[in-house]
Backbone as CSV, one residue per row, in Angstrom:
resi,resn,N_x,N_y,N_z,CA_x,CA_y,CA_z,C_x,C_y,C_z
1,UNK,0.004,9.137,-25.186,0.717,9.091,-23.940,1.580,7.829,-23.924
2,UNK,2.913,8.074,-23.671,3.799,6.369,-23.418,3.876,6.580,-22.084
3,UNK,3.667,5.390,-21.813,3.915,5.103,-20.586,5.017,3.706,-20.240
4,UNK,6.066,4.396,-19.541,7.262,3.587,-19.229,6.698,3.116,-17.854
5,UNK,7.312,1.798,-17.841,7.092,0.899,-16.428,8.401,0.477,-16.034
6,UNK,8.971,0.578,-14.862,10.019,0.231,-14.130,9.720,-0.984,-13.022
7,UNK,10.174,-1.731,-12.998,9.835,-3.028,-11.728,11.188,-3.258,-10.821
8,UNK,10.626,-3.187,-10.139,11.450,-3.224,-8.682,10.805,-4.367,-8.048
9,UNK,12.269,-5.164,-7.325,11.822,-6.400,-6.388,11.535,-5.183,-4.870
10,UNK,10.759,-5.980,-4.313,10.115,-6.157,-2.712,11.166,-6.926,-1.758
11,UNK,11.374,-6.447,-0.512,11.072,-7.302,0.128,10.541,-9.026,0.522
12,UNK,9.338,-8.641,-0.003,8.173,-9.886,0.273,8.414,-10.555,-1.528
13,UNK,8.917,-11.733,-1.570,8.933,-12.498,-2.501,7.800,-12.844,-3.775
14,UNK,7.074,-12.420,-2.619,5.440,-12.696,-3.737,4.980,-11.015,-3.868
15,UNK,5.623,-10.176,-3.823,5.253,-9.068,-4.307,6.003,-8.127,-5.198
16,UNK,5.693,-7.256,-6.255,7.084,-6.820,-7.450,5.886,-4.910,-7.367
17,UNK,6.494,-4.407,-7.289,6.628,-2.524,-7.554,6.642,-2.475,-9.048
18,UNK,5.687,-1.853,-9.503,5.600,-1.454,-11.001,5.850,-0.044,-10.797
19,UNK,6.788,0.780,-11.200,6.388,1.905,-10.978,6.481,2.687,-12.626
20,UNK,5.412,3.703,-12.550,5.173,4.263,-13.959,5.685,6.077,-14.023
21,UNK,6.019,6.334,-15.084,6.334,7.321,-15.421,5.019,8.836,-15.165
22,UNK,3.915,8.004,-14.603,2.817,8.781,-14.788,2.079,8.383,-13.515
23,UNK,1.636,9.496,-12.997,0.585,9.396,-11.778,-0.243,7.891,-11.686
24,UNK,-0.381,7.101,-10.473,-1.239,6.569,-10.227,-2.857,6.875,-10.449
25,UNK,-2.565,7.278,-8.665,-3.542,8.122,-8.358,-3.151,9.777,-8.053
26,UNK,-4.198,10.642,-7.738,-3.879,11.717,-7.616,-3.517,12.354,-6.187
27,UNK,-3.952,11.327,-5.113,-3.458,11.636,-3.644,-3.961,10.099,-2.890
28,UNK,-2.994,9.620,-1.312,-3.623,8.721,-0.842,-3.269,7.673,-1.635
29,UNK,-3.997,6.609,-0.686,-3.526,4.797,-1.560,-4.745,4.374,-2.086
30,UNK,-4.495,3.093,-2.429,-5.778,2.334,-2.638,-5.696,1.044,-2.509
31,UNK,-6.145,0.172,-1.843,-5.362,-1.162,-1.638,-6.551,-2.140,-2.075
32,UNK,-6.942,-2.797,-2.456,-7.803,-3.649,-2.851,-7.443,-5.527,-2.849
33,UNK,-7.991,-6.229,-2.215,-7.789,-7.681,-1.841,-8.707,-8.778,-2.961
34,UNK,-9.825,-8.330,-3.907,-10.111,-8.946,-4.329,-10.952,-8.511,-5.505
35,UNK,-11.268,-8.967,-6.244,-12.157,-8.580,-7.958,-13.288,-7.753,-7.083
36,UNK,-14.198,-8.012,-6.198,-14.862,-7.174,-6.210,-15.047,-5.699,-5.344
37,UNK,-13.597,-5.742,-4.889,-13.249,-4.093,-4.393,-12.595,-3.571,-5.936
38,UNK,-12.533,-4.002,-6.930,-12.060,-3.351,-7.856,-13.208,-2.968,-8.829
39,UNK,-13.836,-3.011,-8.801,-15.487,-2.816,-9.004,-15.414,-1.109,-9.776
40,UNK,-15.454,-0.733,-11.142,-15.179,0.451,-12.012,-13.780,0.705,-12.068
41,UNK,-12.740,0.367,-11.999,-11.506,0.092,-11.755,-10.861,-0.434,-12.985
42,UNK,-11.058,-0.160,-14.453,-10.570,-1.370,-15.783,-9.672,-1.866,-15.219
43,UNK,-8.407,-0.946,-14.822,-6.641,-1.769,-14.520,-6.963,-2.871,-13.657
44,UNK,-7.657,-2.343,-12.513,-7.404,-3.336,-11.366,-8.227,-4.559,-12.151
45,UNK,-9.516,-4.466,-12.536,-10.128,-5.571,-12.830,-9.314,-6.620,-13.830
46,UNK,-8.453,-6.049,-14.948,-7.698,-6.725,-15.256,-6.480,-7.346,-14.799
47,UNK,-6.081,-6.645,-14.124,-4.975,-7.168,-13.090,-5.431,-8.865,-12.211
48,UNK,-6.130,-8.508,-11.972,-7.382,-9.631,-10.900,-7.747,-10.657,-11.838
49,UNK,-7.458,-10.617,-12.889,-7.852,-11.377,-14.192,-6.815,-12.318,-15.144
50,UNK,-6.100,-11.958,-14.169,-4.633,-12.644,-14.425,-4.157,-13.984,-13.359
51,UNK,-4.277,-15.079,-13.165,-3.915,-15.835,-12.520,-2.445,-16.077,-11.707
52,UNK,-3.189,-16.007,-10.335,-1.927,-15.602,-8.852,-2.287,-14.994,-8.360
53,UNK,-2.992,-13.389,-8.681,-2.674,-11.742,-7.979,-3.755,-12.290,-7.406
54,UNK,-3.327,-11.538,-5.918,-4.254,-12.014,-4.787,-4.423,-10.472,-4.234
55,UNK,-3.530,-9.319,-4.094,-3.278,-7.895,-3.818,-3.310,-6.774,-4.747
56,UNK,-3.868,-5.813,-4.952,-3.052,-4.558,-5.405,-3.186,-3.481,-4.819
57,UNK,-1.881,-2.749,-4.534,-1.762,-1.628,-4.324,-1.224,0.082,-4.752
58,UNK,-2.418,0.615,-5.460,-1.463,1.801,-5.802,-0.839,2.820,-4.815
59,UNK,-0.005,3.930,-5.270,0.066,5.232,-4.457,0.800,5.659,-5.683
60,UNK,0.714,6.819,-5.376,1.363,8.069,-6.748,1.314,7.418,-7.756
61,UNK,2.805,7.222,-8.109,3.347,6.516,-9.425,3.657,4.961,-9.589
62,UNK,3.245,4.240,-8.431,3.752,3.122,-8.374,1.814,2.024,-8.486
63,UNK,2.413,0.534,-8.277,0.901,-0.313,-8.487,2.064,-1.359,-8.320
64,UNK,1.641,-1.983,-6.887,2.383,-2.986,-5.912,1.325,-4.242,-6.219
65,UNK,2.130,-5.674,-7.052,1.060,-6.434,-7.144,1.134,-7.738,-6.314
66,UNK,0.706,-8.302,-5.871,1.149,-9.297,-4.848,0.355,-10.375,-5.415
67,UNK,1.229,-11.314,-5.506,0.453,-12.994,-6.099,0.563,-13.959,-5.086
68,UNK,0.302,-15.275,-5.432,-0.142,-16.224,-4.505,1.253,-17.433,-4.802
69,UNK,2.056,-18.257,-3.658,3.042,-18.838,-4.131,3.343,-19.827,-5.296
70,UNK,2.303,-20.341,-6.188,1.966,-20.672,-6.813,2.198,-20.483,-8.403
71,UNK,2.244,-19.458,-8.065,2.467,-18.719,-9.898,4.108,-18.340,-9.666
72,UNK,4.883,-18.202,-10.541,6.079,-17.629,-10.627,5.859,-16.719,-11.508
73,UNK,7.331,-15.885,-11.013,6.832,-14.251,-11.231,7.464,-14.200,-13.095
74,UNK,8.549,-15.106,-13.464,8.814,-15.348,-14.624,7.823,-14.831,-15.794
75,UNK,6.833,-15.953,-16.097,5.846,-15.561,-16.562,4.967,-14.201,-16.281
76,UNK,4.306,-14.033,-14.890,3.345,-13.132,-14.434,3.704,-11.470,-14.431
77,UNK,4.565,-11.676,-14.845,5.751,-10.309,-14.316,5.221,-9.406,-16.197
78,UNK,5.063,-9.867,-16.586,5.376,-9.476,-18.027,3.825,-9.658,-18.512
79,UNK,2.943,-10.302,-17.631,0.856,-10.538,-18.017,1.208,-8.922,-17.434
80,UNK,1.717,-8.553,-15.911,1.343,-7.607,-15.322,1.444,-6.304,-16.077
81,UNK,2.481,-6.001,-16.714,3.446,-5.246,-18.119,2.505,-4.966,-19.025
82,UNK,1.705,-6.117,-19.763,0.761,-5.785,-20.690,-0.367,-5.204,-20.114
83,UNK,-0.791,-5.615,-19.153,-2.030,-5.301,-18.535,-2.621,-4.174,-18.064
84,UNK,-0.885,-3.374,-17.483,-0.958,-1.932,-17.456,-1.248,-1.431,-18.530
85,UNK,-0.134,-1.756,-19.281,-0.073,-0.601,-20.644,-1.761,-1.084,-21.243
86,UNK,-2.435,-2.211,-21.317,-3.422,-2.056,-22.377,-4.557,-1.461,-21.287
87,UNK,-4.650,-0.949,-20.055,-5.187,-1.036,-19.290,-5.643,0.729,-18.841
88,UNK,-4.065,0.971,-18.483,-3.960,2.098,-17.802,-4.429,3.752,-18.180
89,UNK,-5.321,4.348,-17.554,-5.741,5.507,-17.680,-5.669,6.505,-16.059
90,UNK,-4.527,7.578,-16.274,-4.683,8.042,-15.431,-5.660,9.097,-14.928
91,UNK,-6.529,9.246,-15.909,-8.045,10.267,-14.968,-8.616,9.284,-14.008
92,UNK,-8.560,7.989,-14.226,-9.623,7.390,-13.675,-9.596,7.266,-12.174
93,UNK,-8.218,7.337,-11.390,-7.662,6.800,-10.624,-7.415,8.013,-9.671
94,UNK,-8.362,7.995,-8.546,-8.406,8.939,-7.290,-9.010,8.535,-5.851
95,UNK,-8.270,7.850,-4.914,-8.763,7.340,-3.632,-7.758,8.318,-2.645
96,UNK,-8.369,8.294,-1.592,-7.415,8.558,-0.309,-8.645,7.355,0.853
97,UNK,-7.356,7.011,1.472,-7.695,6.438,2.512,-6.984,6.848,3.103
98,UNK,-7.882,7.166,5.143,-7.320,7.810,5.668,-8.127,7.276,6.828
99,UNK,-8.194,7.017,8.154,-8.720,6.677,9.126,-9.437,7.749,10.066
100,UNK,-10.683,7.568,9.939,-11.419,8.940,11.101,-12.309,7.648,12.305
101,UNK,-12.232,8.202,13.570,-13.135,7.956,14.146,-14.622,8.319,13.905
102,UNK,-15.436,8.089,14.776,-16.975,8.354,14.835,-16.816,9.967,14.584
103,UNK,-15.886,11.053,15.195,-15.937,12.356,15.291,-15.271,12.597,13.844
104,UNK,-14.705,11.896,13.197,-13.694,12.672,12.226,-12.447,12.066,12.614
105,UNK,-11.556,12.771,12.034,-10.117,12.498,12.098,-9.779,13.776,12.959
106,UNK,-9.467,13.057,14.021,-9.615,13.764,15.676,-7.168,14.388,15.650
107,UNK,-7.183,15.434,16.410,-6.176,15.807,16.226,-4.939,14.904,16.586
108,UNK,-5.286,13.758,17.618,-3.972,13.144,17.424,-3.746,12.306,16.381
109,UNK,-4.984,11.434,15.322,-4.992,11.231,14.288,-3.650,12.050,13.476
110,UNK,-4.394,13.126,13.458,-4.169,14.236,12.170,-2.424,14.342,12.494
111,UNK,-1.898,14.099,13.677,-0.343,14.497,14.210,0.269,13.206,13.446
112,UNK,-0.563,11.377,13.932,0.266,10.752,13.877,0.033,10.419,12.010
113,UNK,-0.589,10.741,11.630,-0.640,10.955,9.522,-0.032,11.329,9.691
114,UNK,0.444,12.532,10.332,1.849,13.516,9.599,3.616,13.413,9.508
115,UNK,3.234,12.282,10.809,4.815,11.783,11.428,4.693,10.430,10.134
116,UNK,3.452,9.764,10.070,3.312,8.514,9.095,3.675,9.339,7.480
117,UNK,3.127,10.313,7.292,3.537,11.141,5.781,5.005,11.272,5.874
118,UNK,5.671,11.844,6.687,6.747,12.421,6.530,7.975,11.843,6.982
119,UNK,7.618,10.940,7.670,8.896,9.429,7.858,8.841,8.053,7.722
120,UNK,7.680,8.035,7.762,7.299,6.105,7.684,6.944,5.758,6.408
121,UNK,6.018,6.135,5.398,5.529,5.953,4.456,6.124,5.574,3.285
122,UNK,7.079,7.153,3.182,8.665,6.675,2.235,9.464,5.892,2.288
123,UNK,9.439,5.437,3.333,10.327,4.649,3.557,9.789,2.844,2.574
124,UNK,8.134,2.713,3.767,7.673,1.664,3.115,7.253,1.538,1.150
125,UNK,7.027,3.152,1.258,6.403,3.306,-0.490,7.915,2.704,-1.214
126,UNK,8.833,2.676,-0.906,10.549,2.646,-1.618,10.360,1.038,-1.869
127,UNK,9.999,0.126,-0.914,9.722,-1.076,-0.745,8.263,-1.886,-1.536
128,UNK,7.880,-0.659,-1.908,6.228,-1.211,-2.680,4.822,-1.367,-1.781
129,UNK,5.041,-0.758,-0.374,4.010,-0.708,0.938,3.847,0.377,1.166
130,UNK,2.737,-0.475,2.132,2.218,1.273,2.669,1.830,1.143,3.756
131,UNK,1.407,1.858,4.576,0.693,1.851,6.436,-0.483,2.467,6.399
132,UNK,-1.636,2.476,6.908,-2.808,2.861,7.193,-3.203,2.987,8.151
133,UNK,-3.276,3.714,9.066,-4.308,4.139,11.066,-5.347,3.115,10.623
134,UNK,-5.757,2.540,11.134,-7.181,1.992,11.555,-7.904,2.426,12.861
135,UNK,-7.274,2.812,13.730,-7.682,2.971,14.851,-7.104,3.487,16.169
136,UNK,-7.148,4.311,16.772,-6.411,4.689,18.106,-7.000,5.097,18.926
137,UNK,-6.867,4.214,20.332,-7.290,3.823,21.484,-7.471,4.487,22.497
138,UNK,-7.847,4.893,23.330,-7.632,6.130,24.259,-6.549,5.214,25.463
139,UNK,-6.188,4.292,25.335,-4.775,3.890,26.083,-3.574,3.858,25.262
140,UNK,-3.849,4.396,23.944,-2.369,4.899,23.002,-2.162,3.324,22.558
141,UNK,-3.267,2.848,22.100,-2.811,1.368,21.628,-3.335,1.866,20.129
142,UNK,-2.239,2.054,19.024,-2.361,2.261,17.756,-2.490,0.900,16.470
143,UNK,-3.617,1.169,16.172,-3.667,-0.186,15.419,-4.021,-0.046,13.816
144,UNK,-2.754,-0.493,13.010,-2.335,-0.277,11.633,-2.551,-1.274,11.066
145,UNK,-3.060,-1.014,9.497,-2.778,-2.402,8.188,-2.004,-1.582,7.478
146,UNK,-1.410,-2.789,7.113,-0.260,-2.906,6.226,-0.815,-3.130,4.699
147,UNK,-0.323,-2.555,3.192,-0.836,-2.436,2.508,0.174,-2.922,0.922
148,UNK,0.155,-3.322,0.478,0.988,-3.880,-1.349,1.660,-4.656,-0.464
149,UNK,3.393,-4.631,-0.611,4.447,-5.460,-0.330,4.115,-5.656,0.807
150,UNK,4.118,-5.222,1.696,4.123,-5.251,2.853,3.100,-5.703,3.472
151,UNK,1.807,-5.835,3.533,0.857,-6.629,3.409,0.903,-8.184,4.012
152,UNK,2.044,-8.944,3.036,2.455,-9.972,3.441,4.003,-10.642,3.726
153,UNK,4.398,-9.444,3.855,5.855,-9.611,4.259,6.113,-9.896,5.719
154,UNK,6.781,-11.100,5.584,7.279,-11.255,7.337,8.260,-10.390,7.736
155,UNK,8.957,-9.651,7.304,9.542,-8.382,8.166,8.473,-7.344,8.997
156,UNK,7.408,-7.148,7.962,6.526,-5.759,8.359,5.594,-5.822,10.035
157,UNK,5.787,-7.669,10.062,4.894,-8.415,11.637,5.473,-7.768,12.844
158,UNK,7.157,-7.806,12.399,7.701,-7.249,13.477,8.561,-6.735,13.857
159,UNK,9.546,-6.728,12.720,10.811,-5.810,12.573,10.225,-3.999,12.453
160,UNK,9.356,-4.067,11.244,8.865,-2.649,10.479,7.681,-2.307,11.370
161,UNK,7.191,-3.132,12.222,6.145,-2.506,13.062,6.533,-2.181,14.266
162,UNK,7.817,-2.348,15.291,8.682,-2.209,16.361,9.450,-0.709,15.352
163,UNK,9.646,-0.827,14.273,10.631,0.519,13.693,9.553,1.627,13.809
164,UNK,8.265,1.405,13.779,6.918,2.633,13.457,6.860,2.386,14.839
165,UNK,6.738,1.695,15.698,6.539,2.073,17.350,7.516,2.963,18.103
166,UNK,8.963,2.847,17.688,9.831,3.146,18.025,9.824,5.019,17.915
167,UNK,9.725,4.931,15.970,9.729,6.324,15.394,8.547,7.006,16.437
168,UNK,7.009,6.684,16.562,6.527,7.308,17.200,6.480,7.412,18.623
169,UNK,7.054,6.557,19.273,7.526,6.978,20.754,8.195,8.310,20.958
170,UNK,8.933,8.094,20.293,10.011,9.068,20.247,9.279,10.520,19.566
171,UNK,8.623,10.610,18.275,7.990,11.727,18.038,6.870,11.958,18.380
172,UNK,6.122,11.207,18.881,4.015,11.497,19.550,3.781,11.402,20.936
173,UNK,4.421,9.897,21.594,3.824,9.929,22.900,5.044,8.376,23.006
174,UNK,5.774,8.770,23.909,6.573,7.721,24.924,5.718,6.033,24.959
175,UNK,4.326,6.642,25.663,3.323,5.532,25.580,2.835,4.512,24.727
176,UNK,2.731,4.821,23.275,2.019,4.588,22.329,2.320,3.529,21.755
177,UNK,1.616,2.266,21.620,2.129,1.274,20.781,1.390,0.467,20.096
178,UNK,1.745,-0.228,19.191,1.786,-0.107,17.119,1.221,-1.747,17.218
179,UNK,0.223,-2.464,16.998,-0.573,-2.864,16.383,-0.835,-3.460,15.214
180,UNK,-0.866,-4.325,14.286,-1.256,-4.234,12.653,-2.352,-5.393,12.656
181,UNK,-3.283,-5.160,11.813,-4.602,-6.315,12.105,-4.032,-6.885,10.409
């Protein structure tokens, strides 16, 4: 199997888009903050094994790595390069994260995933991020994390989180407003 890697800048300065010619994962993200959420994981554990990376995030075809200001990407950009290729196996790699209450993933859940699948997501996945429900309120107070680039990007605090309040006013509920922990 070859596997080609493409890198794309972010947004967020301390974060770079690897994207591969070959599936990530097979559906859903996976966002992981430290060596031991990467726990059976070879890539990630090696990734984490590289001095800086403080983030990773896959989805499909892409693996969003986010470092610490400290390291320059000069060097790290090209540990990250090897690390895939000596690393990467795509059977291994299958998460969805998805937010359910105590009941499940209750139907306005299931509406606002779908407005988040089908307009917000692409947008952020293009950028090396991602959005996640954590929680919704029975006063329509929606509360999201932010995930790869975006994670730690000062646009996503309040530009990109007023753009996802906005989009869903307009498509879910007038009321509803956007949150990120």
């Amino acid at each position: 199997m070859t596997i080609i890697i493409d890198t794309e800048y972010t947004p967020n300065p301390n974060a770079l888009k690897f994207i591969l010619n070959h599936p990530v994962i097979k559906q859903g993200t996976k966002s992981m903050k430290s060596p031991d959420e990467a726990d059976g994981d070879k890539l990630a554990q090696a990734l984490f094994g590289l001095k800086g990376v403080t983030t990773l995030f896959y989805m499909e075809n892409f693996i969003t790595v986010s470092k610490d200001e400290s390291v320059d990407w000069d060097v790290l950009e090209e540990e990250v390069r090897l690390s895939i290729l000596d690393n990467f196996n795509p059977e291994t790699k299958d998460d969805t994260s998805k937010a359910k209450n105590d009941d499940g993933i209750d139907s306005n859940i299931e509406k606002l995933e779908k407005i988040l699948d089908e307009r917000i997501r692409p947008a952020l996945a293009m950028d090396g991020g991602g959005v996640e429900i954590v929680a919704l309120s029975p006063s329509m107070e929606l509360t999201v994390k932010y995930f790869g680039a975006c994670g730690g990007c000062p646009y996503s605090t309040f530009n990109t989180l007023k753009a996802i309040e906005g989009i869903l006013q307009k498509l879910f509920d007038p009321k509803i407003t956007v949150v990120a922990v």
